[in-house]
N, C-alpha and C positions, 0 to 999 in steps of 0.2 A: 504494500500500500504506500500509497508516496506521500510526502510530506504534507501537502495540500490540503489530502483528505482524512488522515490524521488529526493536524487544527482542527477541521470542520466539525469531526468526530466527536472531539475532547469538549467541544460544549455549543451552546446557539446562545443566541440575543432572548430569546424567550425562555420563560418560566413555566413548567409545567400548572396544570387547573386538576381537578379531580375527576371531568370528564376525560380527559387525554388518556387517564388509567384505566379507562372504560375501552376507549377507542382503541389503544393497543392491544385489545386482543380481538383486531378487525374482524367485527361483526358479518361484517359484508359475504366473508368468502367461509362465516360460521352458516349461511345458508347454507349452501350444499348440503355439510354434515347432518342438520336438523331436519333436511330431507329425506335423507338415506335413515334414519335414526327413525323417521317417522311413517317412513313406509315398510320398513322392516318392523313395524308393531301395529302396522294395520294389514287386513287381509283382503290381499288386490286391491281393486276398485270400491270395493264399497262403501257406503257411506256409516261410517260411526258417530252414533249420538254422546252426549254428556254425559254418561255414564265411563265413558274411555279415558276419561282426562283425570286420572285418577290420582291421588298421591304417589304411588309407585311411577307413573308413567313422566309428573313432572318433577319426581325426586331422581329419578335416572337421565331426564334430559337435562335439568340443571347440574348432575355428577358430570355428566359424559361431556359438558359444553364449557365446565370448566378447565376439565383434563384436556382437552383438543385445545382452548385457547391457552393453558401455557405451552402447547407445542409451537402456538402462534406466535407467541413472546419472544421461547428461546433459538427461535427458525430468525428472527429480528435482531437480534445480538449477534446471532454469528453470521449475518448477512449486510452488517451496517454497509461494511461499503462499498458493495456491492448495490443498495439499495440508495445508498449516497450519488453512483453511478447513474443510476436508473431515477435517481430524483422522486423516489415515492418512499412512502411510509414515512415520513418526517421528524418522527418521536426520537424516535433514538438515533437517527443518521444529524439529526439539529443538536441534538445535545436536550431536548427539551426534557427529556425523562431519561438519567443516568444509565449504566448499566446496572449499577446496584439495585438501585428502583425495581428495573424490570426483574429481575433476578426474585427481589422478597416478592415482588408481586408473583410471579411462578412459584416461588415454594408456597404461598397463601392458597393458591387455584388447587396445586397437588393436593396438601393435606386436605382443605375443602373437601375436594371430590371425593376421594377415600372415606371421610366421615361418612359426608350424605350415604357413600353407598352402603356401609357399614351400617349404619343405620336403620337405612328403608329397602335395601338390596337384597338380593341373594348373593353368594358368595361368585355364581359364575360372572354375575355382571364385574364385581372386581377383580377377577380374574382378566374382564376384556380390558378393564382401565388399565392393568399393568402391561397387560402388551402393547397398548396403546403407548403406554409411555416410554415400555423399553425401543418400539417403532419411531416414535417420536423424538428422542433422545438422536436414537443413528442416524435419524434425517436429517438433524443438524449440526451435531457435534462431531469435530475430530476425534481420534482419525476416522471415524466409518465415514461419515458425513456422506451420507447417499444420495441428496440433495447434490454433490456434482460429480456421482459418476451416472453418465447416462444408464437409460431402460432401469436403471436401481429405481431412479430417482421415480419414475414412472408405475413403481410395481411398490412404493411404498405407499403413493398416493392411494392407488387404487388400492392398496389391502385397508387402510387405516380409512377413507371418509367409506369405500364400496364393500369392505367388507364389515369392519367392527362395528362402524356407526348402524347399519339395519341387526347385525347380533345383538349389540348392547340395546335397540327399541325394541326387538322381541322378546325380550325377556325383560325389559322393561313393559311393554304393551299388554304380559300376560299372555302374548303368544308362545311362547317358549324360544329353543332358537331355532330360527327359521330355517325351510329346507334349504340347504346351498345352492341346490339347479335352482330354484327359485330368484336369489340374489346374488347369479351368475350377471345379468347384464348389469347389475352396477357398479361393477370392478371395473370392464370393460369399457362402460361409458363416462366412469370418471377417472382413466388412462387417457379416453382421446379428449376432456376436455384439459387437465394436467398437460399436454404437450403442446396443444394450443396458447395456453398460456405461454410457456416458456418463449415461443415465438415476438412476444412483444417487450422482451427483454434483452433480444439477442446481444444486443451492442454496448450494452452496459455490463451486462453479464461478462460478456471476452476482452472488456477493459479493464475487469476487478481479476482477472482467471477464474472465473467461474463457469464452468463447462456440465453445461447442461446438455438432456434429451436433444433439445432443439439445436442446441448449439452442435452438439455432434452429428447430427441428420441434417441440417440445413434446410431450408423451407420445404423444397420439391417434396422429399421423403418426408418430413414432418408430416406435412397436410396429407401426405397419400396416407401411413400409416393411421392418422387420426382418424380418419373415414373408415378405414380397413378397420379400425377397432371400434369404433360406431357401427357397422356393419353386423361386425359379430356381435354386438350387441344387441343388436335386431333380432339375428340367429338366435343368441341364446334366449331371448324371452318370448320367441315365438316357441321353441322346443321345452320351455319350461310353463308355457301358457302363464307367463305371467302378464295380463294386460294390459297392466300398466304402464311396466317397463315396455312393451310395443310400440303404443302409440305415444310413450314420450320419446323414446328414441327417432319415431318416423317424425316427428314435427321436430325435431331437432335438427335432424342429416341434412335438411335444406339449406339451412345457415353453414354446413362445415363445404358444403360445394361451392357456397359461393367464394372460397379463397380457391379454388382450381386454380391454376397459372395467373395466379399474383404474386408479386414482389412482396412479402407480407414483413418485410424490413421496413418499408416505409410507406404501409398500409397502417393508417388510422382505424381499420377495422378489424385487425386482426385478431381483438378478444372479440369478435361478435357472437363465433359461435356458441365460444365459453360463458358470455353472457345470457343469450340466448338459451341455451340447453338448462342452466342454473333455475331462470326463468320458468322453464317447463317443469323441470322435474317439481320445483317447488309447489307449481300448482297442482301437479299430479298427489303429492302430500298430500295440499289442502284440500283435495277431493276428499279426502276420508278423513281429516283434522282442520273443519273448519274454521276452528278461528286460529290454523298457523298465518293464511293471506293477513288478515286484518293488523297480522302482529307485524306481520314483515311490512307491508305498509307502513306502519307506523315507525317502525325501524328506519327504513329507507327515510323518510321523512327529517328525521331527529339525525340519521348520517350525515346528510345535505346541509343540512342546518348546522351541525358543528361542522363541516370542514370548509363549508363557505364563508364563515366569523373566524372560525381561526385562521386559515389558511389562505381564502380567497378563492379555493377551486370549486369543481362542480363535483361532486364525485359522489357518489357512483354515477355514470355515467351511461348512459344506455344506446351512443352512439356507435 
């Protein structure tokens, strides 16, 4: 790291607030998880009334969304500048909220979640938190740090949001743990949105050394692979009848075509799909947990709102 970005590091002009400790464990890409979380403890498509919203189902989504946001934290520390690079996530790349900070704040979220689940859990659900955490740990810590060797980096996404997040809702939900052909396509389909992302980082990422999926396949292969695992994802939830996984995969693949033979280096559209699919699967949720939309609504709302006061941007962004 060079000298530059060091200064930069070591501290910002701003003073942390006590939402910024909120916002560092971005909310935004915690959709997904509470997707997956929440379709893996509902059964297919159908619609579940109040009776499902139970203490167990919001004591396990609040365990499970504390342990994934310190992954979000300590994935932020050891990506500062890299992320300094890429001029996003601001907290910790400004100096606004130390490393120390983020640090107690993760050992606070860890023990948290272990209580809650200890508490109101069954023993297997803490069983998925600690592989979650020893998953989460490799993804960003040296030496494993899977986060930059490619296809790692790829197969940890998908086991931790496609696989543990629907284990840990079905035995949260009361459904037990769910058949695996079952929550085959969500591995799958959150590999190819995982590699899309990497795409809109390229050039930050290979000025910090950070060698990503993306950055080792290069656009062409990226976007073909990302399809080809959208693809199979189709496959598997059509072979496992699962319907919901179908038709959010089919209303998603539309947006991964339209990067076909683009320059997605200096395509402004390049998260669309990963936007877009985020979008779907969550309503696919809210098909059977309706009031996750109203929540995320409201979320989004209170996003916008603090990073346009603090920051000046617009973000999340839906362009």
């Amino acid at each position: 790291m060079d000298q530059g970005i060091e200064k930069q590091l070591s501290g910002g002009g701003q003073s942390s607030v006590p939402a910024d400790y909120f916002f560092l464990l971005r909310p935004m890409i915690l959709i997904p998880v509470w997707s997956f979380f929440l379709l893996g403890a509902s059964s297919d498509s159908e619609s579940i009334g109040p009776e499902a919203y139970s203490i167990k189902l919001i004591a396990g989504l609040i365990s499970f969304t504390l342990m994934t946001g310190s992954f979000y934290i300590i994935n932020q520390v050891t990506d500062r500048g890299s992320d300094l690079e890429n001029d996003k996530l601001f907290l910790l790349p400004r100096g606004i909220i130390s490393v120390r900070g983020a640090v107690v704040e993760t050992i606070i979220l860890i023990l948290s979640s272990f209580i809650i689940s200890a508490l109101f859990m069954p023993l297997a659900f803490s069983i998925i938190l600690l592989a979650g955490l020893i998953l989460g740990a490799a993804y960003s810590i040296e030496p494993v740090r899977l986060k930059r060797r490619p296809f790692f980096d790829i197969a940890a996404n998908a086991a931790g949001i496609g696989v543990l997040a629907p284990l840990a809702g079905g035995i949260a939900g009361g459904v037990g743990i769910p058949d695996l052909m079952k929550i085959l396509p969500y591995p799958l389909a959150v590999a190819s949105v995982h590699l899309v992302t990497t795409l809109a980082d390229l050039e930050g990422d290979r000025r910090s050394g950070l060698r990503t999926s993306g950055a080792a396949l290069g656009n062409n292969w990226s976007i073909i692979i990302s399809v080809l695992l959208m693809l199979g994802a189709l496959l598997a939830a059509f072979l496992a009848g699962n319907s919901t996984a179908l038709y959010a995969v089919l209303l998603s693949l539309p947006f991964y075509l339209v990067l076909a033979g683009r320059d997605t280096e200096s395509d402004s559209k390049v998260l669309l799909p990963a936007k877009a699919a985020t979008i779907i699967f969550a309503v696919a949720a809210g098909v059977s947990f309706r009031l996750f939309l109203p929540f995320l609504a409201v979320l989004i709302l209170v996003t916008r709102l603090y990073y346009s006061r603090r920051f000046g941007i617009s973000y999340p962004s839906f362009r």
